[in-house]
N, C-alpha and C positions, 0 to 999 in steps of 0.2 A: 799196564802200569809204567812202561819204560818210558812210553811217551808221552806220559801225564809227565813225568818227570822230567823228560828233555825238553816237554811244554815250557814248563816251572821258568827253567835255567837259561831258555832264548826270551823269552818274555823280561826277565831280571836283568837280562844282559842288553835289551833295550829299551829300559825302562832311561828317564834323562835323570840324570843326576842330581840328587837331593840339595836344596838348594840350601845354605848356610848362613851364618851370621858370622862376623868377625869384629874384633874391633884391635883398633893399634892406633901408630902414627902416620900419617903422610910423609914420606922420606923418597930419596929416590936412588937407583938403581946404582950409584956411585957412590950415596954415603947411607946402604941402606938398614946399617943398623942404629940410625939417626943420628945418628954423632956428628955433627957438623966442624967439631974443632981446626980438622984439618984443612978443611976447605977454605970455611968462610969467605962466602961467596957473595956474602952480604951481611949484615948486620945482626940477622935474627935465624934460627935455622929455616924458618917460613921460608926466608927470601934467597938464602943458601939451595933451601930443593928446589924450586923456580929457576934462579939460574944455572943449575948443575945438569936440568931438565933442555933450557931454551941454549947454551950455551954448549953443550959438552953430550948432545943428544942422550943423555943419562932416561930412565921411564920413574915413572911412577910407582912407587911400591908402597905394599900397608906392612909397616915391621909391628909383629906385636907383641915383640920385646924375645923372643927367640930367635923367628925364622922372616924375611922376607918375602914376599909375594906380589906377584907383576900386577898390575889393573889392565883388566881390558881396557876399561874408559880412561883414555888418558887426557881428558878433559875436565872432569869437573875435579880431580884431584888438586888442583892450579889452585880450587879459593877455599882450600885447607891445607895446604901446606903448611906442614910443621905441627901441626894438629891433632890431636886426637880422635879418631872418626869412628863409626861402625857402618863396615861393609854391607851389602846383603847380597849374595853371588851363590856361585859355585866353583870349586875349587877342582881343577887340572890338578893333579898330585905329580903326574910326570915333569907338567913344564911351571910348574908351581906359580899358575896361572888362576887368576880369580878373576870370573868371567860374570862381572860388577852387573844389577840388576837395581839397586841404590845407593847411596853413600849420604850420612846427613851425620854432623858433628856429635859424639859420644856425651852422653850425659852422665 
């Protein structure tokens, strides 16, 4: 029985992480609770996270209106910035990393 049990709990322990859905803003790592006021890096907050990203190596984060979280892919976050998106990843809880698997603009 002890080992069916400690079967259980290595098998759980590496099992890969259940993958999730998020949805938030495109913002980035300097103004990531989308607030562009202070920056204004450009005209629109879009173009605020773009520059605050190419300009002041800032990353790409999804805020979704609490907490922050990195993108792995920091690439396709560039043609929604400023935007409302949903994720589809898994979420690093220690390095509050979301380890992006899609990304296509929130309806």
């Amino acid at each position: 029985m002890k080992s069916l049990i400690l079967s259980v709990f290595v098998i759980a322990a590496l099992a890969p992480p259940a993958t999730q859905m998020f949805t938030g803003t495109i913002a980035d790592s300097m103004c990531a609770n989308a607030d562009h006021s202070g920056m204004r890096m450009g005209p629109t907050d879009g173009e605020c996270t773009v520059a605050c990203v190419e300009e002041h190596d800032a990353k790409y984060v999804l805020y979704d209106g609490k907490a922050a979280y990195v993108l792995s892919d920091q690439r396709t976050p560039e043609k929604f910035a400023g935007r409302k998106v949903t994720v589809r990843g898994t979420l690093d809880a220690g390095t509050r990393t979301i380890q992006v698997d899609s990304m296509a603009a929130a309806k």
